[in-house]
Jmol script that loads the backbone (N, CA, C; Angstrom):
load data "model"
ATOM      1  N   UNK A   1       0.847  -1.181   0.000  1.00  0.00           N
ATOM      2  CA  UNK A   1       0.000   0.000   0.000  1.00  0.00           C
ATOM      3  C   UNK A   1       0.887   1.238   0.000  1.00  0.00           C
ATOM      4  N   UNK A   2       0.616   2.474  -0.577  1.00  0.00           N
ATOM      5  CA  UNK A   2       1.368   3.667  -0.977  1.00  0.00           C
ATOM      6  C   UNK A   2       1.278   4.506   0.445  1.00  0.00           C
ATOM      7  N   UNK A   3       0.315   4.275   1.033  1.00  0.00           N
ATOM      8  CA  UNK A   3       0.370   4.921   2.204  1.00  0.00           C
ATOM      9  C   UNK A   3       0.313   4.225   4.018  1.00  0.00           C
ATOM     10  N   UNK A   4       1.684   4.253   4.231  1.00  0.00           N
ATOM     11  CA  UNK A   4       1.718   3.571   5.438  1.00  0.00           C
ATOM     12  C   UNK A   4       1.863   4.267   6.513  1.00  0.00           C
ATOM     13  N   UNK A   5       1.781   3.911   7.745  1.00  0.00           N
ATOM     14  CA  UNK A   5       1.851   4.655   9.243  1.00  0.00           C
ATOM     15  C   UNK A   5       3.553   4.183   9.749  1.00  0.00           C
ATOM     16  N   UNK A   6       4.088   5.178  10.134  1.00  0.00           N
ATOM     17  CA  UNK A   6       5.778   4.029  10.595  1.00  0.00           C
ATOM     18  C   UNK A   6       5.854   5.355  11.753  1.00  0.00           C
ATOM     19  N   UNK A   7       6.119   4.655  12.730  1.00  0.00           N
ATOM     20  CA  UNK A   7       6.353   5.995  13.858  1.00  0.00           C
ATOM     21  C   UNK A   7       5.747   6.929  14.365  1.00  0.00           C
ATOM     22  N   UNK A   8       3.879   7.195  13.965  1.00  0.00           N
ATOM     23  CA  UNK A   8       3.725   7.977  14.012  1.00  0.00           C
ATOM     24  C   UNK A   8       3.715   9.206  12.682  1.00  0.00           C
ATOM     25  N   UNK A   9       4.366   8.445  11.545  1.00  0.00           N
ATOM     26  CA  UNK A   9       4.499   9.279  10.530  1.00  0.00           C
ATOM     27  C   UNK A   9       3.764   8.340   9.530  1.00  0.00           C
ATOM     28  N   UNK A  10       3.310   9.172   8.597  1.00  0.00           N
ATOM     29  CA  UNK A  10       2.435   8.758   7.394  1.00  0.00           C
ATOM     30  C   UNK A  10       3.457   8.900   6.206  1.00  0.00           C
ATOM     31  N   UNK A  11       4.000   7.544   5.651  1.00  0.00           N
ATOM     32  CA  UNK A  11       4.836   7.455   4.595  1.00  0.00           C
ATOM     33  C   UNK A  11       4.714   7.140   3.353  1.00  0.00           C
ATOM     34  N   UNK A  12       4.752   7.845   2.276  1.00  0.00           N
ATOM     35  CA  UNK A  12       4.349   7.853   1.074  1.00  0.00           C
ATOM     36  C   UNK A  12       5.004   6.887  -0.134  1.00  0.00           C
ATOM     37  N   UNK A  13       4.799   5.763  -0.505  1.00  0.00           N
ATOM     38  CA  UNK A  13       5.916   5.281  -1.118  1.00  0.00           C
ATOM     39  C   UNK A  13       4.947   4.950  -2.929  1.00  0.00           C
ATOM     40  N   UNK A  14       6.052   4.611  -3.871  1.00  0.00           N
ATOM     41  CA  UNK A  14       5.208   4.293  -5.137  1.00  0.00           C
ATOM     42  C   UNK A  14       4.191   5.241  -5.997  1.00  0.00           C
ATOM     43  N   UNK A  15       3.417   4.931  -6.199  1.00  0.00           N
ATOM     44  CA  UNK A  15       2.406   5.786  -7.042  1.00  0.00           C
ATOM     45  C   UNK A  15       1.418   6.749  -6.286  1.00  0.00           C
ATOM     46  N   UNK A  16       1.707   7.395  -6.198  1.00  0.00           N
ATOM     47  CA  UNK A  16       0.674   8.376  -5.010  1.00  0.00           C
ATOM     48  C   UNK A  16      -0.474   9.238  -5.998  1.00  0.00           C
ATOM     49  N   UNK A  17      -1.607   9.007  -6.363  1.00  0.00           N
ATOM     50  CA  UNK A  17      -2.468   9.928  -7.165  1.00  0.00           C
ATOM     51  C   UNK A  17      -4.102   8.950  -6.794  1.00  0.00           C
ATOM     52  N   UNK A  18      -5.091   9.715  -7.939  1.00  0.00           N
ATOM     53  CA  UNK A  18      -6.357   9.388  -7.645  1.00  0.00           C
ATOM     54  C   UNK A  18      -6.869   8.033  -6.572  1.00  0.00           C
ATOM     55  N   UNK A  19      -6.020   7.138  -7.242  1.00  0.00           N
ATOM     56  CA  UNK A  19      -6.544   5.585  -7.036  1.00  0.00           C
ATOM     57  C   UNK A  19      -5.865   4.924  -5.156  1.00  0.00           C
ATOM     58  N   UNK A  20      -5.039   6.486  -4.670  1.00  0.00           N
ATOM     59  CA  UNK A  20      -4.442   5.661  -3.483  1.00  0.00           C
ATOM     60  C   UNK A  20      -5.005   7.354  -3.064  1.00  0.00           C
ATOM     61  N   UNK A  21      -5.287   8.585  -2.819  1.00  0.00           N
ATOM     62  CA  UNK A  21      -5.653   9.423  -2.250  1.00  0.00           C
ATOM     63  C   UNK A  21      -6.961   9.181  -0.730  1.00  0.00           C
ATOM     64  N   UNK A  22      -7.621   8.703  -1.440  1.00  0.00           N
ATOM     65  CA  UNK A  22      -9.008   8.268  -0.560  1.00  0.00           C
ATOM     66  C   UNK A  22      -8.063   7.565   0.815  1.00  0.00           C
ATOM     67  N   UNK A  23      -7.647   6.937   0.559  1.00  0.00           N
ATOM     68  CA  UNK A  23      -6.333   6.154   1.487  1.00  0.00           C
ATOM     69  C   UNK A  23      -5.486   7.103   2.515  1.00  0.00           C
ATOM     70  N   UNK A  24      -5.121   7.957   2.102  1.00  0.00           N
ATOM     71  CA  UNK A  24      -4.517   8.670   2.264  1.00  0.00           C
ATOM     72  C   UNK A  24      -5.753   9.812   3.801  1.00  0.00           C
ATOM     73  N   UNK A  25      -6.268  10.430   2.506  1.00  0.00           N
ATOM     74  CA  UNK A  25      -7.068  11.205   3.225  1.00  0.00           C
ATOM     75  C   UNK A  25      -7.841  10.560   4.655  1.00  0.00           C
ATOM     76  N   UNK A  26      -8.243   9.531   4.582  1.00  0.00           N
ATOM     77  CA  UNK A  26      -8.554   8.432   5.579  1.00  0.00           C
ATOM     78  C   UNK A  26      -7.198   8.325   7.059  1.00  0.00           C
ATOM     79  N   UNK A  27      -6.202   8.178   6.040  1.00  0.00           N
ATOM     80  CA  UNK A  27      -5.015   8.142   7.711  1.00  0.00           C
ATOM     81  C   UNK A  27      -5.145   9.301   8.120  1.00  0.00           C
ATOM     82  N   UNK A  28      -5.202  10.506   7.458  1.00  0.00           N
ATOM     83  CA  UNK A  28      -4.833  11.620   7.785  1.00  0.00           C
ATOM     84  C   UNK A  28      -6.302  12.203   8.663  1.00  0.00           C
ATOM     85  N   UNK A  29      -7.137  11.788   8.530  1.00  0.00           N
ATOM     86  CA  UNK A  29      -8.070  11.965   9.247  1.00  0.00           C
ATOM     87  C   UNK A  29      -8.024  11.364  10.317  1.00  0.00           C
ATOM     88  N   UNK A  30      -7.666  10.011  10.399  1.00  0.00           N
ATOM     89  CA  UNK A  30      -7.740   9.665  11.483  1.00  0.00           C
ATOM     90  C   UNK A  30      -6.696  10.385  12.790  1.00  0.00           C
ATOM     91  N   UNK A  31      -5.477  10.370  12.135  1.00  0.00           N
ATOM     92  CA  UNK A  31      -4.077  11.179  12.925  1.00  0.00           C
ATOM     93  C   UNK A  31      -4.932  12.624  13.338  1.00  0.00           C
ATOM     94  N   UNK A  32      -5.845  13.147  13.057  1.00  0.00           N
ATOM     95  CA  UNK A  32      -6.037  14.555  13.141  1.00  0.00           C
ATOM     96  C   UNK A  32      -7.554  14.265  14.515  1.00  0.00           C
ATOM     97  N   UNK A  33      -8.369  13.151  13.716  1.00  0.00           N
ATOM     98  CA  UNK A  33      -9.472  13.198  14.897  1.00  0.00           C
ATOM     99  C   UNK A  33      -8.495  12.099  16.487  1.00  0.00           C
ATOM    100  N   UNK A  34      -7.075  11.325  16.112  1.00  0.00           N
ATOM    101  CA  UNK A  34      -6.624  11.880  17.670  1.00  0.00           C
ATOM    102  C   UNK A  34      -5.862  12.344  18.303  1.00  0.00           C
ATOM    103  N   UNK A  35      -6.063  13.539  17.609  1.00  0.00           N
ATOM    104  CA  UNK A  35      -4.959  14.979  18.266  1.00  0.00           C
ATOM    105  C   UNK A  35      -3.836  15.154  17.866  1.00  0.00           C
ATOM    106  N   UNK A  36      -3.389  14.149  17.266  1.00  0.00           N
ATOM    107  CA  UNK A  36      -1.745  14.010  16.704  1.00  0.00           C
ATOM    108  C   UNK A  36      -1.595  15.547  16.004  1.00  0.00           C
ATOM    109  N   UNK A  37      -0.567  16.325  16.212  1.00  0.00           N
ATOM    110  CA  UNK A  37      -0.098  17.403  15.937  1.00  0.00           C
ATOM    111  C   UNK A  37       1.489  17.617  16.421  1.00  0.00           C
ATOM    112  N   UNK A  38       2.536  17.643  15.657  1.00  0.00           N
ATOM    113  CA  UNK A  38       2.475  18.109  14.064  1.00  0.00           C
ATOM    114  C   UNK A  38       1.895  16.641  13.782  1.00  0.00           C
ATOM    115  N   UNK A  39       1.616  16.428  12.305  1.00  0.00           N
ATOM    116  CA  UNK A  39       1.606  14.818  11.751  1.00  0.00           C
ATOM    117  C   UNK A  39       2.287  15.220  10.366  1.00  0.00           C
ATOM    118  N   UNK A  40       3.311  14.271  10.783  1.00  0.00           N
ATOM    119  CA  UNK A  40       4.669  14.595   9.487  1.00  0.00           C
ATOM    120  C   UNK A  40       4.436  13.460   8.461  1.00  0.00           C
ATOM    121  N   UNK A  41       4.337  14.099   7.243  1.00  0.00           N
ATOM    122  CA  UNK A  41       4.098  12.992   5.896  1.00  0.00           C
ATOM    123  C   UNK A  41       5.443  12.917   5.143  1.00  0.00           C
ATOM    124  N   UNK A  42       5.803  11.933   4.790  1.00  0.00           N
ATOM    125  CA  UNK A  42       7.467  12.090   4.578  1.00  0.00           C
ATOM    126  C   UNK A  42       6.917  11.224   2.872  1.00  0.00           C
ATOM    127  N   UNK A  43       7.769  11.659   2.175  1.00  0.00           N
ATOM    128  CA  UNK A  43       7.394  11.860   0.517  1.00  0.00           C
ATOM    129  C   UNK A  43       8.412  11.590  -0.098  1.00  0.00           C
ATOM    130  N   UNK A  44       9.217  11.439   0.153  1.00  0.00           N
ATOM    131  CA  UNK A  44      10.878  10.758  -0.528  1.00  0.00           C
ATOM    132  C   UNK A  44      10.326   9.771  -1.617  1.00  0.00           C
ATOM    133  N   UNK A  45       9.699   8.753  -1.364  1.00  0.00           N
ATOM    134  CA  UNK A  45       9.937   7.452  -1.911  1.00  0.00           C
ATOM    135  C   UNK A  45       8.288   7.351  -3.121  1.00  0.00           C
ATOM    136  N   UNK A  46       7.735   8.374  -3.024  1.00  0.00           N
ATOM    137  CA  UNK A  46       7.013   8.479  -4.094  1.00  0.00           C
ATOM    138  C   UNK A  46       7.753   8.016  -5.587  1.00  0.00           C
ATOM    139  N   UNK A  47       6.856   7.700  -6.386  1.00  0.00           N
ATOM    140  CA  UNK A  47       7.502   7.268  -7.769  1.00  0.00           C
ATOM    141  C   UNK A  47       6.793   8.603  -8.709  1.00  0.00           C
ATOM    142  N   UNK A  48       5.646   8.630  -7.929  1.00  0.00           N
ATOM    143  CA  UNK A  48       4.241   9.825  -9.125  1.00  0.00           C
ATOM    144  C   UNK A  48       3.477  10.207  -7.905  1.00  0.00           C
ATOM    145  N   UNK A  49       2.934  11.499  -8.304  1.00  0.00           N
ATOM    146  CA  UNK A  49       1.860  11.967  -7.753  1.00  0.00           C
ATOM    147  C   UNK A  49       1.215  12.795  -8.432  1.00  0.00           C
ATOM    148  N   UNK A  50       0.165  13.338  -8.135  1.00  0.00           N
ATOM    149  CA  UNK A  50      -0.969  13.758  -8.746  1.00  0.00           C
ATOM    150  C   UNK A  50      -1.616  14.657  -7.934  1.00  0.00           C
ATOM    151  N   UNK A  51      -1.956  15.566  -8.903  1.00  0.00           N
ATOM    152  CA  UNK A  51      -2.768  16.652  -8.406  1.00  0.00           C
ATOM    153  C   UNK A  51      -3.860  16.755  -7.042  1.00  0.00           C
ATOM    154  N   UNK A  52      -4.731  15.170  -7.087  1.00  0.00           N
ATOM    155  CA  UNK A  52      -5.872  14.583  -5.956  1.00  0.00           C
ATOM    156  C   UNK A  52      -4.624  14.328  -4.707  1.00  0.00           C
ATOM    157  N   UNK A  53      -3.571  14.019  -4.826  1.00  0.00           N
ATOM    158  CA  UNK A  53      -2.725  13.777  -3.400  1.00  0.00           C
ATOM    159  C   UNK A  53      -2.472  15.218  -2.848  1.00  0.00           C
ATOM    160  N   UNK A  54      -2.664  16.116  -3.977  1.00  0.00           N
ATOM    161  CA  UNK A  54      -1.681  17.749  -3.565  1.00  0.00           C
ATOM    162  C   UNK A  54      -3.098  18.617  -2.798  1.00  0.00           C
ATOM    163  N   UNK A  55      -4.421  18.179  -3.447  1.00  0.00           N
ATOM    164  CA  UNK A  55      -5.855  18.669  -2.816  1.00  0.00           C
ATOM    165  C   UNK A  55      -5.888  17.979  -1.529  1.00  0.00           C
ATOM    166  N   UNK A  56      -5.315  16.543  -0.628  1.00  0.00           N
ATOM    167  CA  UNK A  56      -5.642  16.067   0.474  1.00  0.00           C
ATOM    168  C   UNK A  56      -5.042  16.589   1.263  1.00  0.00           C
ATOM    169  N   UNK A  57      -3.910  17.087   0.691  1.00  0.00           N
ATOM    170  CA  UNK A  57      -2.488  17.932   1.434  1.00  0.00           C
ATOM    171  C   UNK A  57      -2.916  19.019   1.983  1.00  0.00           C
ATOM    172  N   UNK A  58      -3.484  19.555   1.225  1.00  0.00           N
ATOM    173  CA  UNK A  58      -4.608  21.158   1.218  1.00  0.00           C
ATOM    174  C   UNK A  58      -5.697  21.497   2.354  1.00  0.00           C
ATOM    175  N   UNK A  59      -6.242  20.278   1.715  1.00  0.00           N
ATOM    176  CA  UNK A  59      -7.181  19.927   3.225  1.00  0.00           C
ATOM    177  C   UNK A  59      -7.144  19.826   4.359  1.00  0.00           C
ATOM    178  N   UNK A  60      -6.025  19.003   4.330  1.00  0.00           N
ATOM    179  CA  UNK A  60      -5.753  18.460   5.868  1.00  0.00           C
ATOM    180  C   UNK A  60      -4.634  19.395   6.646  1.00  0.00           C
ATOM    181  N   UNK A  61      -3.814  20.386   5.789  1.00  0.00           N
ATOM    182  CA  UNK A  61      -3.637  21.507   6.419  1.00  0.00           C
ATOM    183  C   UNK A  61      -4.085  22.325   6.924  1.00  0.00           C
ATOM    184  N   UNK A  62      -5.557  22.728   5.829  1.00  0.00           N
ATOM    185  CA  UNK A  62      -6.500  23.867   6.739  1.00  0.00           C
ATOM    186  C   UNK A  62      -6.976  23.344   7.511  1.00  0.00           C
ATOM    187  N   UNK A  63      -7.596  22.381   7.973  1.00  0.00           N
ATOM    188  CA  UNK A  63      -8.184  21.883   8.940  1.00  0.00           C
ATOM    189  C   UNK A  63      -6.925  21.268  10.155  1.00  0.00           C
ATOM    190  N   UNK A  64      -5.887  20.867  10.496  1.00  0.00           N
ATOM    191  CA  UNK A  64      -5.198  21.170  11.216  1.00  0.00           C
ATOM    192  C   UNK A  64      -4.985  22.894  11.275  1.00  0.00           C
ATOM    193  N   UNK A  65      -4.471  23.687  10.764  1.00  0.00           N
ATOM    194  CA  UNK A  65      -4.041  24.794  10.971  1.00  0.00           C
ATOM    195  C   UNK A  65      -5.157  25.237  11.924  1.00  0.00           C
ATOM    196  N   UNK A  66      -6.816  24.703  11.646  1.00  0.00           N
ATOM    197  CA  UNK A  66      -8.138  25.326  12.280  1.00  0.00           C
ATOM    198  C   UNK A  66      -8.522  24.855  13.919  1.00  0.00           C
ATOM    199  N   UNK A  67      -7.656  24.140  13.942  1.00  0.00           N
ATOM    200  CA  UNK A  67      -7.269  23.297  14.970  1.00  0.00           C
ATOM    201  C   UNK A  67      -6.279  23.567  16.278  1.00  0.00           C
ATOM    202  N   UNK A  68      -5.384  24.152  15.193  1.00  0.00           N
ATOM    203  CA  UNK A  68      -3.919  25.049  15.915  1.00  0.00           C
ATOM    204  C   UNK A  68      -3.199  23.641  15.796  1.00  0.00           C
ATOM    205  N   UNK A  69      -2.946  22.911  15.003  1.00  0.00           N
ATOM    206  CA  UNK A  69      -2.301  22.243  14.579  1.00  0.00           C
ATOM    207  C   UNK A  69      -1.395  22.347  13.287  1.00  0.00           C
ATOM    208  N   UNK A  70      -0.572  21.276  12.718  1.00  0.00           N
ATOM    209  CA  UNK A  70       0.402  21.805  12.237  1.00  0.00           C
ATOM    210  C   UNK A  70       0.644  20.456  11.225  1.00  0.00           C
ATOM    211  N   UNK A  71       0.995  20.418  10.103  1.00  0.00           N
ATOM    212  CA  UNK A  71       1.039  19.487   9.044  1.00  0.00           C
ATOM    213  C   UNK A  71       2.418  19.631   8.260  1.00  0.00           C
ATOM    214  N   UNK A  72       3.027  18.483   8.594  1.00  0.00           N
ATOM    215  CA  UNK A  72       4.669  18.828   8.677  1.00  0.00           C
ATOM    216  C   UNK A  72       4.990  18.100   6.829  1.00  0.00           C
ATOM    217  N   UNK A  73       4.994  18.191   5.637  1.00  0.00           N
ATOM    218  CA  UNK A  73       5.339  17.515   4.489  1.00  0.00           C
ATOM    219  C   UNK A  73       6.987  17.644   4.527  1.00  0.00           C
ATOM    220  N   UNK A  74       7.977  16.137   4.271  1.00  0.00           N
ATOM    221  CA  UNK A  74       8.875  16.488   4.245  1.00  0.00           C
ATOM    222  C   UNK A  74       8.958  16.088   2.773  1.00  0.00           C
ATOM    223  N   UNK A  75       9.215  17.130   1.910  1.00  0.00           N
ATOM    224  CA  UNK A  75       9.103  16.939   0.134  1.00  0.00           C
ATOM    225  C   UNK A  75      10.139  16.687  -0.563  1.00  0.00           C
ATOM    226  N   UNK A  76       9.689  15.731  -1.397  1.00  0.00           N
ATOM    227  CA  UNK A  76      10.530  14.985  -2.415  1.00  0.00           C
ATOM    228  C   UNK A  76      10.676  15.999  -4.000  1.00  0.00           C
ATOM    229  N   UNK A  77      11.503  15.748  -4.475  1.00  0.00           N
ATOM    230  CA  UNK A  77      12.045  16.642  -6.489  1.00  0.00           C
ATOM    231  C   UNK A  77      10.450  16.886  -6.487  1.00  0.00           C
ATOM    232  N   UNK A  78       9.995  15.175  -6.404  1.00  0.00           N
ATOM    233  CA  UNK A  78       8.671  15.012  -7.120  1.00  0.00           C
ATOM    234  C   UNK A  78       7.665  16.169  -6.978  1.00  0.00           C
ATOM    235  N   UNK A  79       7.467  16.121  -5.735  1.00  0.00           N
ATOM    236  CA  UNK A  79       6.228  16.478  -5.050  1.00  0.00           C
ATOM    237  C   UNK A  79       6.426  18.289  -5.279  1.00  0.00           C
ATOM    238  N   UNK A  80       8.187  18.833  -4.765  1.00  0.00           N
ATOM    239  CA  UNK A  80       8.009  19.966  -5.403  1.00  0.00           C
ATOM    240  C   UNK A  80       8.061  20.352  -7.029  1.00  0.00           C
ATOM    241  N   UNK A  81       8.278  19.818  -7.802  1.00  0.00           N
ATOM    242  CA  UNK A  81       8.196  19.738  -9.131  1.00  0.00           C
ATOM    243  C   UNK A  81       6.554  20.117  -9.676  1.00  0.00           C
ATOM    244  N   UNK A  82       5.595  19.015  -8.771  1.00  0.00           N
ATOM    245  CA  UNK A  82       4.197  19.252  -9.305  1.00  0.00           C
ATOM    246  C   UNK A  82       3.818  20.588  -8.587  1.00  0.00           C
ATOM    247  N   UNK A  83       4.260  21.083  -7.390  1.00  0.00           N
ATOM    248  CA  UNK A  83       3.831  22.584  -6.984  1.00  0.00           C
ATOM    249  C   UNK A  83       3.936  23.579  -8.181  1.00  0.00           C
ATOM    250  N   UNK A  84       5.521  23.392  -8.437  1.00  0.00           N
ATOM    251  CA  UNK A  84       5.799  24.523  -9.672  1.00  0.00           C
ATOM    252  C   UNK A  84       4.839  24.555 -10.978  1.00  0.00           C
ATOM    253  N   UNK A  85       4.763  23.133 -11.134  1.00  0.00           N
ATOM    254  CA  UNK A  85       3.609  22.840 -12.719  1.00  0.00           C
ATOM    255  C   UNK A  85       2.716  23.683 -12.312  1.00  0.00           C
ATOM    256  N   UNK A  86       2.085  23.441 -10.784  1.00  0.00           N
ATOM    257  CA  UNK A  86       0.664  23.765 -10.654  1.00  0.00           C
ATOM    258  C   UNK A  86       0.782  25.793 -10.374  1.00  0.00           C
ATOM    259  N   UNK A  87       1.569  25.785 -10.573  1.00  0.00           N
ATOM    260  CA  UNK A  87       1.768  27.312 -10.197  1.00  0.00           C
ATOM    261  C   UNK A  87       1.746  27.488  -8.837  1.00  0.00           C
ATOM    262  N   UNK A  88       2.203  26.758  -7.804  1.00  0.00           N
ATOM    263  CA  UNK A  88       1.462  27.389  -6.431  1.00  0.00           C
ATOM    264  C   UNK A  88       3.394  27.060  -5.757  1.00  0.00           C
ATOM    265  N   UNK A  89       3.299  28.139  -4.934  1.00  0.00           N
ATOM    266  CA  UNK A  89       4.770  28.518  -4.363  1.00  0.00           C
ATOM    267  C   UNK A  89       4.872  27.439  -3.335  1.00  0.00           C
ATOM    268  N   UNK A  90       6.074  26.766  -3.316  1.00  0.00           N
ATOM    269  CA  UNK A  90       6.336  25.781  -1.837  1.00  0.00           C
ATOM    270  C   UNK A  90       5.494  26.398  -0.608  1.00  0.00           C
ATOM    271  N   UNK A  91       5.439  28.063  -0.129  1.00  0.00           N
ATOM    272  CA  UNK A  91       4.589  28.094   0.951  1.00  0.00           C
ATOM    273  C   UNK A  91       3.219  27.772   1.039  1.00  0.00           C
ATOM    274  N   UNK A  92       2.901  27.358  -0.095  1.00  0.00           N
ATOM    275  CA  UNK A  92       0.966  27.265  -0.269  1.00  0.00           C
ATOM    276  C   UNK A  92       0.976  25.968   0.392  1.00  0.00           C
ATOM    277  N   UNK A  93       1.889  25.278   0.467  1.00  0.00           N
ATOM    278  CA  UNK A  93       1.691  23.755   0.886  1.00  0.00           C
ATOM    279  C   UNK A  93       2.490  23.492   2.650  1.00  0.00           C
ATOM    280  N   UNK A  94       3.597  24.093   2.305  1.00  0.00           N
ATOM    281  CA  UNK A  94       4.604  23.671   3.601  1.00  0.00           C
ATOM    282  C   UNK A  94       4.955  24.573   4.593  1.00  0.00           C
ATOM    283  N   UNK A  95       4.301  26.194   4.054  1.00  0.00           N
ATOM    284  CA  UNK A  95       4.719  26.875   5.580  1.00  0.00           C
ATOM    285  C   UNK A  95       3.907  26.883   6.427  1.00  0.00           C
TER     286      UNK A  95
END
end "model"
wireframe off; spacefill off
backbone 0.3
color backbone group
């Protein structure tokens, strides 16, 4: 599975887009409804990602941030590569 739990951290490995997001969004919900703050997603070992992984990212920031919580991405070429495509500056996602 592309999205695993190791430590407390949510680790991204392989194909990360539409078909593994729902997955995703699911851990990250859960880490958030129990209190876990920061919750660090570590992104190294992605192969692909996709636009639907970069919207869960989105999400689950504002809603930690609404929280007073804190959503730690540690980002891979990949992951900043698709920011730049998408036009949106590394801070839209990671500050």
């Amino acid at each position: 599975m592309p999205v695993q739990l190791d430590q407390g951290n949510l680790v991204l490995e392989g194909e990360c887009n539409i078909d593994t997001a729902e997955a995703l969004r699911e851990h990250l919900l859960s880490l958030l409804q129990q209190g876990q703050s920061p919750i660090v997603v570590k992104t190294e070992a992605m192969t692909t990602v996709d636009v639907s992984v970069l919207q869960v990212f989105l999400a689950a920031r504002v809603s930690l941030r609404q929280r007073g919580g804190q959503l730690i991405i540690q980002s891979s070429p990949l992951l900043t590569r698709l920011l730049h495509d998408a036009g949106l500056p590394d801070a839209a996602l990671f500050s």
